[in-house]
C-alpha positions as CSV (number, residue, x, y, z in Angstrom):
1,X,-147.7,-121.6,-62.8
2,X,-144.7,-121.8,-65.2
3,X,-142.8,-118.4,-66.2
4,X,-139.8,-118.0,-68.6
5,X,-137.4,-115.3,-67.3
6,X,-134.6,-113.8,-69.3
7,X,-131.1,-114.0,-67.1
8,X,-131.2,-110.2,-67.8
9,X,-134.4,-109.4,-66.7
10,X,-133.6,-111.2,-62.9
11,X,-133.1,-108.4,-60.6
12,X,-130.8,-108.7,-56.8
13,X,-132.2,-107.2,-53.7
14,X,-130.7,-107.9,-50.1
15,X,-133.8,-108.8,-47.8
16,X,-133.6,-107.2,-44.6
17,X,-132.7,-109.1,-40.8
18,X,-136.7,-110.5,-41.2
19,X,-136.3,-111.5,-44.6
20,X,-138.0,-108.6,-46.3
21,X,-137.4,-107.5,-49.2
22,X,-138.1,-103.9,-50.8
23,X,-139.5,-103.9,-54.6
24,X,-139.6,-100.1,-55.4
25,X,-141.8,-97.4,-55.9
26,X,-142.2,-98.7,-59.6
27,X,-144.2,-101.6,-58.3
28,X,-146.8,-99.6,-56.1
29,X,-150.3,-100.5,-56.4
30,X,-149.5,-103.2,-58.6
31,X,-150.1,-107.0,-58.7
32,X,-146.5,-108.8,-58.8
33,X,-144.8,-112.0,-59.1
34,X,-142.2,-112.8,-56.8
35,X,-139.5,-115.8,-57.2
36,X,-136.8,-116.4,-55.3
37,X,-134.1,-117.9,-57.5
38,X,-131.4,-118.3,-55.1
39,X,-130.7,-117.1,-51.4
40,X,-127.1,-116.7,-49.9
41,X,-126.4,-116.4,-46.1
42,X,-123.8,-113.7,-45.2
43,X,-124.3,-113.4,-41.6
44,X,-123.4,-109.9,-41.7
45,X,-126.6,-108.8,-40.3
46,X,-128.6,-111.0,-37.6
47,X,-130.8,-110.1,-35.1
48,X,-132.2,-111.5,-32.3
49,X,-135.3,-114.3,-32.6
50,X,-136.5,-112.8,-29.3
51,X,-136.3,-109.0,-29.0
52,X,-134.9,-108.1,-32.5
53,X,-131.6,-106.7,-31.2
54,X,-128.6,-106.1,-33.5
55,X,-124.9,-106.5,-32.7
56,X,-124.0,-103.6,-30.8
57,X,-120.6,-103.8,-29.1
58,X,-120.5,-100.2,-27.9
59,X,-123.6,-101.1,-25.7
60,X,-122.6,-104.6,-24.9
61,X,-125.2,-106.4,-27.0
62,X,-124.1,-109.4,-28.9
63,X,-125.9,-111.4,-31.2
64,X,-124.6,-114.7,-32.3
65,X,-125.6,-117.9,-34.1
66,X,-126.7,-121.3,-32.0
67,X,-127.7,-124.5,-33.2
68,X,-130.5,-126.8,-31.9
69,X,-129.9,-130.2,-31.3
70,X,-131.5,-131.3,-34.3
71,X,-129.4,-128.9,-36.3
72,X,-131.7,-125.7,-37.0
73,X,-129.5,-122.3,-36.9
74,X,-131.1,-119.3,-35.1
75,X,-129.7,-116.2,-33.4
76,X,-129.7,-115.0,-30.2
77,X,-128.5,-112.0,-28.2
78,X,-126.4,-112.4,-25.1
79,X,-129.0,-110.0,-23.2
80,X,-131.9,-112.9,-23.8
81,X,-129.7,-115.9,-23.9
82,X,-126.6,-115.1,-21.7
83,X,-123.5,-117.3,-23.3
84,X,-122.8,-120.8,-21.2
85,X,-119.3,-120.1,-20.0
């Protein structure tokens, strides 16, 4: 499938900490097309691969980035994974 998009008709929405994006009530019950033309990282909102949790210093819950040994990135919260000290 090949679409041609107008730079005016692309619209920015921030997915949420699972990647999920809202479209809008315009879109209900209908059929859409969905591209994703470019994704940036901000790490200003993570959550936890195990239990979901955000970063919550007031409660002592913090969720930080680790990488695997082959280089993959995924978050963790010090409740699930306490830090090596």
């Amino acid at each position: 499938m090949q679409i041609e998009v107008s730079a005016t008709d692309i619209e920015e929405k921030k997915a949420d900490g699972r990647g999920r994006v809202t479209l809008g009530s315009e879109y209900a019950g209908k059929n859409v097309t969905v591209a994703v033309v470019e994704a940036e990282d901000d790490n200003k909102t993570t959550e936890c691969i195990h239990c979901g949790a955000v970063d919550e210093p007031e409660h002592d819950v913090h969720v930080r980035v680790e990488q695997t040994e082959r280089g993959e990135h995924y978050t963790v919260c010090n409740i699930c994974e306490p830090p090596e000290n």
